[in-house]
C-alpha positions as CSV (number, residue, x, y, z in Angstrom):
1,X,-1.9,4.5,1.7
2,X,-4.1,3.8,5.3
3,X,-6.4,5.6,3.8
4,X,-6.9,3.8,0.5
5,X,-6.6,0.8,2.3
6,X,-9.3,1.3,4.9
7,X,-11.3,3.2,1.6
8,X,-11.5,-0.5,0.8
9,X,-12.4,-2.2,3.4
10,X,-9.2,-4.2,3.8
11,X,-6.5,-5.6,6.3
12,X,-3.3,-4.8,6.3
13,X,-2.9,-9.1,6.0
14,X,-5.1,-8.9,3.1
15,X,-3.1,-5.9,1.5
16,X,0.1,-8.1,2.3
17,X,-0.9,-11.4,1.1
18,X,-2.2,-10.3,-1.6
19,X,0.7,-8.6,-3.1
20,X,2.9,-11.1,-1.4
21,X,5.2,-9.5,1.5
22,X,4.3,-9.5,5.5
23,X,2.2,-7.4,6.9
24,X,5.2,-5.9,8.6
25,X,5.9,-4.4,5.6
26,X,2.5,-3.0,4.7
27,X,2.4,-1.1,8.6
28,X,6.0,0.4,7.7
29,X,4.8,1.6,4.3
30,X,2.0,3.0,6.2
31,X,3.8,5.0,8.6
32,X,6.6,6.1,7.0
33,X,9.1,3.9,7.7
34,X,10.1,2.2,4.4
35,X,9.0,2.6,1.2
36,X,6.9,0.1,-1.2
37,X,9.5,-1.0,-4.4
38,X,8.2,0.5,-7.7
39,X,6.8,-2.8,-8.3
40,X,5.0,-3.0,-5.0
41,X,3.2,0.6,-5.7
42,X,1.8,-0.4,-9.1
43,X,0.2,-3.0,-7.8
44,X,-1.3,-1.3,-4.8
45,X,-2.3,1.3,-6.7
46,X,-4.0,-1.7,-8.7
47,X,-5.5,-3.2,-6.0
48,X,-6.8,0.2,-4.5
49,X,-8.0,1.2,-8.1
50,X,-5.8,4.7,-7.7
51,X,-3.1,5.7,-9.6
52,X,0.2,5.0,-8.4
53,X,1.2,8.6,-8.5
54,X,-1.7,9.5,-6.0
55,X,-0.1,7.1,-3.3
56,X,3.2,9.1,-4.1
57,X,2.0,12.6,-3.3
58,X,0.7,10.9,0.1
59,X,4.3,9.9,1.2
60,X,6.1,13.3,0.5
């Protein structure tokens, strides 16, 4: 997901205000810690212009 995100030039605040949760929550995503809800990953995947299956393989 780091990737995608830096891909795209963006923050992890931008990321998280975007899709509405803390940027806490977009650094755990990013390293592992928690996972996005189902919701959540469609619209990253959205916002990255990926499909949300590609950010799955990335967390396994």
């Amino acid at each position: 997901m780091k990737k995608h995100r830096v891909d795209c030039k963006m923050t992890q605040e931008f990321v998280a205000e975007t899709i509405g949760v803390s940027r806490q929550a977009v650094s755990k995503w990013e390293n592992g810690i928690t996972d996005p809800s189902t919701t959540n990953l469609i619209v990253l995947a959205n916002l990255f212009g990926v499909e949300a299956d590609e950010l799955l393989k990335e967390t396994k």
